[in-house]
Structure formats: C-alpha cells, structure tokens
C-alpha positions as CSV (number, residue, x, y, z in Angstrom):
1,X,61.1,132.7,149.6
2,X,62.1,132.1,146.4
3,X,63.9,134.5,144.2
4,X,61.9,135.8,140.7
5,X,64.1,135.0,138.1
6,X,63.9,131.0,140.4
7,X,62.5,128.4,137.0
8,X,60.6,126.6,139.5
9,X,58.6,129.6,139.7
10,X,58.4,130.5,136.5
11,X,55.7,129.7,134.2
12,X,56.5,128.9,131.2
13,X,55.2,131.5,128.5
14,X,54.4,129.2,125.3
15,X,55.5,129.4,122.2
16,X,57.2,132.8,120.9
17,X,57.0,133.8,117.4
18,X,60.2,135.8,117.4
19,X,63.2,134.7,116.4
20,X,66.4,135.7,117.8
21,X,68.5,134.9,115.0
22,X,71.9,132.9,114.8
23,X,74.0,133.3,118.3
24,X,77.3,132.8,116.7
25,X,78.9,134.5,113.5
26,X,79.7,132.1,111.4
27,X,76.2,130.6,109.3
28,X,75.2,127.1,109.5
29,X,74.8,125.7,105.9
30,X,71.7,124.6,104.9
31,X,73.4,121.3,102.7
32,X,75.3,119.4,105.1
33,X,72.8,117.7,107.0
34,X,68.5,117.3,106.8
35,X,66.6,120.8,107.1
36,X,63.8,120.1,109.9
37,X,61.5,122.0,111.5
38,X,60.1,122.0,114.9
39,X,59.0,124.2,117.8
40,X,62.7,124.1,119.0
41,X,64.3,124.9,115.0
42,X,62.0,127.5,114.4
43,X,62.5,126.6,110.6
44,X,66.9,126.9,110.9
45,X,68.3,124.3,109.1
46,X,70.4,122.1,111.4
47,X,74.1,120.2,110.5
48,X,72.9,117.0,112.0
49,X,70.1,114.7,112.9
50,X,67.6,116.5,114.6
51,X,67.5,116.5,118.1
52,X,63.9,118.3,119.4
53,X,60.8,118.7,117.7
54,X,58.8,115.5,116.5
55,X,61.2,114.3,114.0
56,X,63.9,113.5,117.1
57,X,61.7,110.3,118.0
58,X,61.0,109.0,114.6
59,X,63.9,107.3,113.4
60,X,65.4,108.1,110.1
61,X,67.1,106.2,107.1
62,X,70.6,104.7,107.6
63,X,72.8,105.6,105.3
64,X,76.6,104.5,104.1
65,X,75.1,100.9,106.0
66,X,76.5,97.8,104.0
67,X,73.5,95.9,102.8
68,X,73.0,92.3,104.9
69,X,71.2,88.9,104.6
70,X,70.1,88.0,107.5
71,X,69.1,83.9,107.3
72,X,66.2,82.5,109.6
73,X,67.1,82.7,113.5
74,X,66.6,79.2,113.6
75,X,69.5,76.6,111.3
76,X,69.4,72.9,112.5
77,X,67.6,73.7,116.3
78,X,70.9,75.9,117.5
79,X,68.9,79.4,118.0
80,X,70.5,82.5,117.2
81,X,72.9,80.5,114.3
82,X,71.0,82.5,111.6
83,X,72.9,85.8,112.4
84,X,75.8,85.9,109.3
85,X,75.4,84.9,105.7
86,X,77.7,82.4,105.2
87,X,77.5,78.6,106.1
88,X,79.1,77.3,109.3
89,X,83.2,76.5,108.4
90,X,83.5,72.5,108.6
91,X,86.5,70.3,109.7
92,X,87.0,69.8,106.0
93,X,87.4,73.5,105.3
94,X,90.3,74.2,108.2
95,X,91.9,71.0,106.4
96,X,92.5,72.6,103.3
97,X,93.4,76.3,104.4
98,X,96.1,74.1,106.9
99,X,97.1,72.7,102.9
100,X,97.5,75.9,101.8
101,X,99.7,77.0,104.3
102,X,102.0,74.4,104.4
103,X,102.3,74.8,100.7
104,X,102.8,78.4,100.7
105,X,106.0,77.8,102.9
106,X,107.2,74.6,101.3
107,X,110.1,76.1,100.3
108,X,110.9,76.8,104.1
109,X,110.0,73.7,104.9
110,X,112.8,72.4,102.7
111,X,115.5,74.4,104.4
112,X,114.3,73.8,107.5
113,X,114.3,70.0,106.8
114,X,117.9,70.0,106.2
115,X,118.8,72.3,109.1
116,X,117.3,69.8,111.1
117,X,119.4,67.1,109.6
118,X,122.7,69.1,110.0
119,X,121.8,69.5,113.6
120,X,121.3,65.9,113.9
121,X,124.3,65.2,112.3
122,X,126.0,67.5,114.6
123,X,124.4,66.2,117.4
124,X,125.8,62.5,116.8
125,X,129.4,63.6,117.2
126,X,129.8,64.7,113.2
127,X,130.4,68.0,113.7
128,X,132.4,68.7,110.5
129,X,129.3,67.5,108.3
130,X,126.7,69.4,109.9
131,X,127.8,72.1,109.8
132,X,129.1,71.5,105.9
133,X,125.2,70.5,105.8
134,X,124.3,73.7,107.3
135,X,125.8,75.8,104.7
136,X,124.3,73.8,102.3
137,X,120.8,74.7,103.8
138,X,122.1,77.9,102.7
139,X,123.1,77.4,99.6
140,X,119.7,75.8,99.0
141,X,117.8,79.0,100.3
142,X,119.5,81.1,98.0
143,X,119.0,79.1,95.3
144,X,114.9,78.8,96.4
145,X,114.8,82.6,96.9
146,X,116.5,82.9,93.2
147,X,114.4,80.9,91.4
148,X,110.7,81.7,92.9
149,X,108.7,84.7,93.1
150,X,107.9,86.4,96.1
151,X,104.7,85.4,96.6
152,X,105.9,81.6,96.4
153,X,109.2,82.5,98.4
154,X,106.7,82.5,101.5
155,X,109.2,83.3,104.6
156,X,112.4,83.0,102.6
157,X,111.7,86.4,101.0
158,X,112.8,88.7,103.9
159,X,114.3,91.4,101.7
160,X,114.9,92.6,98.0
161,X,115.4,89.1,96.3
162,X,118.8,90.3,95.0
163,X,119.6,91.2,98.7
164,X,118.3,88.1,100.1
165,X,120.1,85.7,97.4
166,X,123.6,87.9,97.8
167,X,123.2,87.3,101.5
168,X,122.5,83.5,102.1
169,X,124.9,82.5,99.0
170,X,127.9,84.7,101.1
171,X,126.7,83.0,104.7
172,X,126.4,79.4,103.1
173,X,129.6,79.9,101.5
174,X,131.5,81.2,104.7
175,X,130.0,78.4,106.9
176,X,131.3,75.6,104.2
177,X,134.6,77.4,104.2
178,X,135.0,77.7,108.0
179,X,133.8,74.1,108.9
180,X,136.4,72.5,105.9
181,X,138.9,74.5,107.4
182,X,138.8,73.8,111.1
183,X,141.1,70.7,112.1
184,X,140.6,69.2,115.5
185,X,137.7,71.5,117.9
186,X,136.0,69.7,121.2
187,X,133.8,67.1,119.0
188,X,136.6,65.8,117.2
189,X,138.8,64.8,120.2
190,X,137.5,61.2,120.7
C-alpha cells in the first residue's frame, strides 16, 4: 500500500493560477538580471538566467565576451591550425626576442664577463689579481647601475639605485682593499 501524500501516486493537478507570493522577506529586484516568464516564474522577475519555462533551452546573448576572429579551420593542410588570430611564431621571430634579451641584460653580461675572468685568473694560481679583478667587477656594476635607468639596468637594478650604487661601490672597494692587503695565503706559497 502506498501512503496518500506518496508523489508516485499523485496526479499532478495542472497549472494553478494562484500565486503564493515571495517565500523569503527580502524582494528580489527586478534590474539585476532578465525578467522572464514561464509556467514555473509565474511572471517574478528572476536575478539570473532563467532556469524553467521555454526560455531555459533557448540560449541567450553572451555578454562581457571579448570579440574573436576566428581564421578558416584549414592553414597550409594542418587541420585545426585556424583556431587564434595571429600567424604561426617562426624560427626568425624567437631569434630576435633571444636579441632582445640579451640586450636587455648587457650590462650584466659585462659584469659577469669580468667575474669570469677574475675567477680564471684566480684559478691559474693569481689569486691576488682576481680577486683585485673581482672588486673591479664591482666597481664596474656600480658605475653601470649609476649611469643607466632602471629599465636598462636589467638585473643589476635590485634595489633603490642610490642603495644599489652605495652598496656595490662599498663591497668593490672592501674586496680591493682586502686582496692588496693580504701578504702570503695558501695560493701564494709556491
């Protein structure tokens, strides 16, 4: 047996012309989304996209969507290639961004060059000059980060140029001063 209040055995009792009115106490406004109407909406204006009634299936307008070009399906036999508006990037094209970056941090480039030399240097038993060099390389950064803007600085502009220029002058300086002043030390020995 089935109970009376059971759905399965209730019949369903059509359309009612009543309306119960809002079930909460706060009022939807009627501007912040499209007013529809429908045998679910009974005329209420809803505050979003309409979810019953014969407006749910029809799809609406997009809005806020950024217009695209879409370009034919079909670019040089390669299906699908036609997706995105701009042309394919060429061998020729990641050649020159590479140029541009290396550029941008020539001024790095620079410093590093000589850090490399200094470690060289150090490496073949002159110990006093590479380090002298390395001070230098320094010297040379502050003396890069003083003279270009930020935006050319590249990586040498780590802080406040007045900062960054106080700070590798004092460091280049101290390394100068410590490797003139040290007699002797394990490299020297021979």
């Amino acid at each position: 047996m089935t109970a009376p209040d059971d759905p399965a055995t209730t019949a369903d009792p059509g359309p009612t012309t009543a309306d119960p009115g809002p079930t909460t106490t706060d009022p939807v406004p009627a501007t912040t989304g499209p007013a529809t109407t429908g045998p679910a909406t009974s005329g209420l204006a809803t505050s979003g996209p309409a979810t019953t009634g014969p407006a749910a299936t029809e799809p609406g307008p997009t809005t806020g969507a950024l217009p695209t070009t879409v370009l034919p399906e079909t670019d040089g036999g390669r299906p699908g290639a036609g997706r995105h508006a701009r042309e394919p990037r060429t061998a020729a094209y990641y050649a020159r961004a590479l140029g541009r970056r290396v550029r941008a941090q020539a001024p790095l480039t620079a410093v590093l060059v000589v850090v490399a030399i200094a470690f060289v240097r150090i490496g073949l038993q002159h110990w006093r000059e590479g380090t002298t060099e390395l001070g230098v390389a320094l010297l040379l950064a502050a003396a890069l980060r003083a003279s270009l803007t930020d935006r050319v600085a590249g990586l040498l502009a780590v802080r406040p140029r007045r900062v960054d220029v106080l700070t590798y002058t004092l460091f280049g300086l101290i390394v100068i001063l410590v490797s003139l002043t040290i007699t002797g030390g394990p490299l020297a020995s021979r």
